[in-house]
Each structure stands twice: as C-alpha cells, then as structure tokens.
C-alpha positions in Angstrom: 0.0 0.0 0.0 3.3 2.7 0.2 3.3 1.9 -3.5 -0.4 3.0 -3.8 0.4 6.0 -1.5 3.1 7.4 -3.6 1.5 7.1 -7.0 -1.9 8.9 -5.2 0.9 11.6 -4.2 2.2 11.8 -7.6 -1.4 12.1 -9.1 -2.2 14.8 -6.7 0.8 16.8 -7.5 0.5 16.7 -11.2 -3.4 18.0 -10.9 -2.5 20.4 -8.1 0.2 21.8 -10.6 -2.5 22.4 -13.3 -4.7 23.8 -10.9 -1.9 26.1 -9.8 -1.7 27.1 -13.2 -4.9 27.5 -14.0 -5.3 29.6 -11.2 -2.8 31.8 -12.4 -4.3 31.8 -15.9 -8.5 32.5 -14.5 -8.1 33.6 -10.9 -11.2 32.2 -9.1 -13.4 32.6 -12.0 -14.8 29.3 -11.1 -16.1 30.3 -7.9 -19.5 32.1 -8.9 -20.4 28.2 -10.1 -22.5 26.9 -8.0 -22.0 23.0 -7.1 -24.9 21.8 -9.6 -22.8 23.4 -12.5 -19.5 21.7 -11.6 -21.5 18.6 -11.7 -22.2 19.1 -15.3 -18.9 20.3 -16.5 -17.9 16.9 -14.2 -19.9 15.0 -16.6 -19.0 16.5 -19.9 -15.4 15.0 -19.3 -16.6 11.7 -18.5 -18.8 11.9 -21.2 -15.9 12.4 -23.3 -13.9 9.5 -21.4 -16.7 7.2 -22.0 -16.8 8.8 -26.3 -13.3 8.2 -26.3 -13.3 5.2 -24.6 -15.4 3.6 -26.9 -14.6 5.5 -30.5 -10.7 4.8 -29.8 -10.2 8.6 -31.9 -10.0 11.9 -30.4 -10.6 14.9 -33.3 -9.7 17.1 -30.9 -6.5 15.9 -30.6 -6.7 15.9 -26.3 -6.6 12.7 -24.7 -8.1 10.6 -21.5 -5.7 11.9 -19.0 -6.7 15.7 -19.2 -10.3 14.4 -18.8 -9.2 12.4 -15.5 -7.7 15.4 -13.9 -10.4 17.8 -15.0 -12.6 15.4 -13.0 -10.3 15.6 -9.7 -10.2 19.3 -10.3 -13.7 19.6 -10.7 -14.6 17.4 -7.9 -12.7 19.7 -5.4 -13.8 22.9 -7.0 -17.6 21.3 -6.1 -16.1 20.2 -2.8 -14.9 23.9 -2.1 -18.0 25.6 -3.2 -20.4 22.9 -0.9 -18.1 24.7 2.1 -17.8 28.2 1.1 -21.1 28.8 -1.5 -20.3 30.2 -4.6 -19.8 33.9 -4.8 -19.4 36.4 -7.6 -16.5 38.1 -5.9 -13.2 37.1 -5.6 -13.4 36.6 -1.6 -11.3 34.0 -1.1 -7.3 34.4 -1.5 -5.6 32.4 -4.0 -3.0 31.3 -1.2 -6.7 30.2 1.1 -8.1 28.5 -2.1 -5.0 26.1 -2.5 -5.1 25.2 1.5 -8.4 24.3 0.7 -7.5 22.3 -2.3 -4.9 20.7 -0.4 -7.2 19.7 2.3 -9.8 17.7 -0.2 -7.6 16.3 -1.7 -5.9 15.1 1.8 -9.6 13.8 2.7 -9.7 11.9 -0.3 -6.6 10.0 -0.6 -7.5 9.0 3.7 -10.5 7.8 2.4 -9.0 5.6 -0.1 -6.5 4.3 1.8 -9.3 2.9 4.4 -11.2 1.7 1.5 -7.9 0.4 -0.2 -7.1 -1.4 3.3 -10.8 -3.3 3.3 -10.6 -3.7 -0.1 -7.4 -5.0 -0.6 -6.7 -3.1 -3.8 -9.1 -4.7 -5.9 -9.3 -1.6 -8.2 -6.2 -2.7 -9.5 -7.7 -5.0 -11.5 -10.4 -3.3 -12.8 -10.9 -2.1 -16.2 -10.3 1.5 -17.3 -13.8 1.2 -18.6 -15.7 0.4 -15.1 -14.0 3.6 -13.4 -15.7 5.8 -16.2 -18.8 4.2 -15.6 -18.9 4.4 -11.7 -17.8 7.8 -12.2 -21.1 8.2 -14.6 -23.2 6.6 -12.2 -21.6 9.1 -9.5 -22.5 11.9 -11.2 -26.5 10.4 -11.5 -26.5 10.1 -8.1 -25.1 13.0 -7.6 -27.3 15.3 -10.1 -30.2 13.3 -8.1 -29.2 14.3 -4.5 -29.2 17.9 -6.0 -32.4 18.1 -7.4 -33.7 16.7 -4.5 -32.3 19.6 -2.7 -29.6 17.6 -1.2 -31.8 16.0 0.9 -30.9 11.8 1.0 -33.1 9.0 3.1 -30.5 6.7 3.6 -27.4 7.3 0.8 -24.2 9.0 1.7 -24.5 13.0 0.4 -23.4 14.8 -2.5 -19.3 15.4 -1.0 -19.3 11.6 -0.6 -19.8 11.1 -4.7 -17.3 13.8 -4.9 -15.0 12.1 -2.7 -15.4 8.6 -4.5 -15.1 10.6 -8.3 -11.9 11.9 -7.3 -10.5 8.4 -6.2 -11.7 6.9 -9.6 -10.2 9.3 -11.1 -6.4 9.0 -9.6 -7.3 5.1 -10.1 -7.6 5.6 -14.0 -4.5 8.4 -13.7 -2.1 5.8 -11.6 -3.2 2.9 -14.3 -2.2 5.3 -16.8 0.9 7.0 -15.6 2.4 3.6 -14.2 0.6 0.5 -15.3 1.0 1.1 -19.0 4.8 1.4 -19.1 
C-alpha cells in the first residue's frame, strides 16, 4: 500500500500543478459556479472518457488523462463551493483556495487508503472502462441528490460522490501514468 500512497501523491501533485496554473491563468473565476454546474462540466469530461473510450479517436487531438484530472479538479472545486457557497467576488485568497484544495484532496486520498485497506486493492484489476462508468453513475447520483435539494433517506451526500469521483479518477491516472509502461 506505500506503493499506492506514492502514486496517489504523484497524481495529486501533477493535478494540483494544473490547478496552480490554471489559477494563475482564471483567478477564481470558477467560484461564482455553484456546485450543480461543476456537476455538469464533471460530466461533460466523462462523457468524453466514455466517447473516447469507446470511438478509440479523439478529433480534438486531447486525450483521456486531461479528462481524468479535469474530473479531480472539478470534484474539489464542487467540494470547495459545498463549504464556502459560490460567490461572484473574488473573496477568497488564491493562497486560502489552495489550502483548501490541499485539504480535499488530503480527505480523499485518507478515504482511499481505508477503502484500499478493506478492499485490498481490488481496483487494480479493474478495467479503465468500469472507473468511467462508476464515475457516470456518480454523477446520476449525484445530479439526483441535487435536485432533491440535497436532501438523502438513507445514501451517503453529495461530497461523498465527490470524494469517491476523485479516487476513480487518480485510479484511472495511476493505471495510466504507471501501469502502461
């Protein structure tokens, strides 16, 4: 499992350098979405996976692994604006959005190492294909919980499906990055 901890840190470090970036690029742009609208622009790039996935061709010349990490940047984007709200002005400090980055991202990898432990990396031997489809159903779930005003009976809320889209995610990225070499 050190092996599945340093991959997850290498994951987090290549998305939290396009974010960076990114950041630099937009400012906080991003933050007058509110979470329902990340959850769309979530499922536009496993859409894409999924088109990709199953075409084999990309016209537009951008592969899977952008998608992957648009997902995981996304997903914490959504994660921030379930904690802050979204806002129309720039309210929060670049320096204060990356601590909170940092943070999700933290939660999430914890959360897959407890699941990795009970599960005894099974996801290793999954397909590529079965993450973009739990990420789909994820985002069903997820566009659910919203428009039943986050309001859930019995399921886990909408930051859970967050938290497990992000981990599907740095699967596919860690199959990608070190399995296929």
């Amino acid at each position: 499992m050190e092996k599945t901890s340093q991959q997850y840190d290498h994951v987090i470090s290549v998305c939290q350098d396009i974010f960076t970036k990114k950041m630099k690029d937009y400012g906080t742009a991003w933050r007058i979405l509110r979470p329902s609208s990340l959850t769309d622009q979530i499922y536009i790039k496993a859409q894409r996976i999924r088109s990709l996935e199953e075409k084999g061709v990309s016209k537009v010349g951008e592969g899977i692994r952008p998608e992957y990490i648009g997902i995981i940047n996304y997903c914490i984007m959504a994660l921030i604006q379930l904690e802050k709200g979204a806002s129309e002005q720039e309210n929060i400090s670049n320096d204060e959005i990356l601590k909170l980055y940092q943070h999700y991202f933290q939660v999430a990898k914890e959360l897959m190492m407890a699941k990795n432990h009970d599960y005894d990396e099974a996801w290793r031997n999954m397909r590529m294909s079965s993450y973009t489809d739990l990420i789909l159903m994820k985002i069903k779930r997820t566009k659910q919980i919203e428009d039943n005003q986050g309001k859930t009976i019995i399921s886990e809320g909408i930051d859970a499906n967050y938290m497990d889209m992000i981990n599907y995610s740095v699967f596919a990225l860690i199959k990608i990055e070190f399995e296929n070499h």
